[in-house]
C-alpha positions, 0 to 999 in steps of 0.5 A: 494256340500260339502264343500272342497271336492276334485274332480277330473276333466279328461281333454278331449284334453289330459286325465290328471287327475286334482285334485281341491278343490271344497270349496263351488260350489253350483251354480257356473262355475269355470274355471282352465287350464289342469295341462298338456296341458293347456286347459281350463276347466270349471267346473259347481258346480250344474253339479258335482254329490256326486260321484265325492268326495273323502272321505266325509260323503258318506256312502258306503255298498260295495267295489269294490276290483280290482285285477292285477299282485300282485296289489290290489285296493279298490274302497271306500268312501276314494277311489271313482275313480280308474284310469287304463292305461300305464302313470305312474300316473294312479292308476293301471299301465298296461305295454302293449303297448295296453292300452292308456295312460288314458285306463278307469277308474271306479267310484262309481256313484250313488250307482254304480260301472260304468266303463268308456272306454277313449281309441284307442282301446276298453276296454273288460269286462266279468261280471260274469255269462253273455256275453263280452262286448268290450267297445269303449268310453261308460260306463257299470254298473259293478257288482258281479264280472269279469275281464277286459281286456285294450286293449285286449281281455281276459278270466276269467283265462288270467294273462293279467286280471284285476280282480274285484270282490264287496263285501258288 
């Protein structure tokens, strides 16, 4: 583990997206309570993988760019998680009564960009050259490009999309 690196830990009772200083965790279990709900998390050094940095020496060979309503965002080695949903502090805000609050969020793990749905109502992806998916509390490998749809089901042409789109 890298030596303050900041991580962040999502709270399975309420979704809250907790930020911690790691310093130096190899080996370690750590515990601290929710920033919201005040459940306590405990944290693993040896669990936490590279992916879960922001910033630090990983050296990135693309970007993930996603796309919604005049809004732009990278996903990158200063950027490695984007939050999407209705509360007011997910990176990506969606104003539809459809998304949860915390809807998903995208990380780049292991040299990959992997979608992760959290909510009620299922998250769908259309990769570009392949079928829909409808996610419902699973992950999927994103790649090329597409769009998403929180809560919804969208086409490559919906002004409800989240576009995304890796370039190298």
């Amino acid at each position: 583990m890298y030596k303050n690196s900041i991580i962040i830990i999502f709270c399975e009772e309420c979704g809250e997206k907790n930020r911690i200083v790691s310093g130096n965790m190899s080996g370690r279990t750590i515990s601290i309570k929710c920033i919201r709900c005040k459940e306590e998390l405990n944290i693993s050094g040896s669990s936490i993988s590279e992916s879960a940095r922001i910033g630090g020496e990983s050296k990135f060979i693309s970007n993930l760019v996603l796309e919604y309503r005049g809004k732009t965002i990278e996903v990158n080695n200063k950027r490695t998680c984007v939050t999407m949903g209705r509360r007011d502090d997910n990176d990506l805000v969606i104003d539809d009564r459809r998304a949860s609050r915390l809807h998903a969020f995208i990380e780049y793990r292991d040299g990959r960009y992997v979608l992760s749905d959290q909510s009620t109502n299922g998250t769908c992806v259309l990769l570009k050259g392949r079928r829909g998916v409808i996610l419902k509390k699973e992950e999927i490998i994103i790649n090329n490009s597409g769009v998403i749809g929180l809560g919804i089901v969208v086409k490559s042409n919906s002004p409800r999309a989240i576009r995304f789109s890796i370039t190298v």
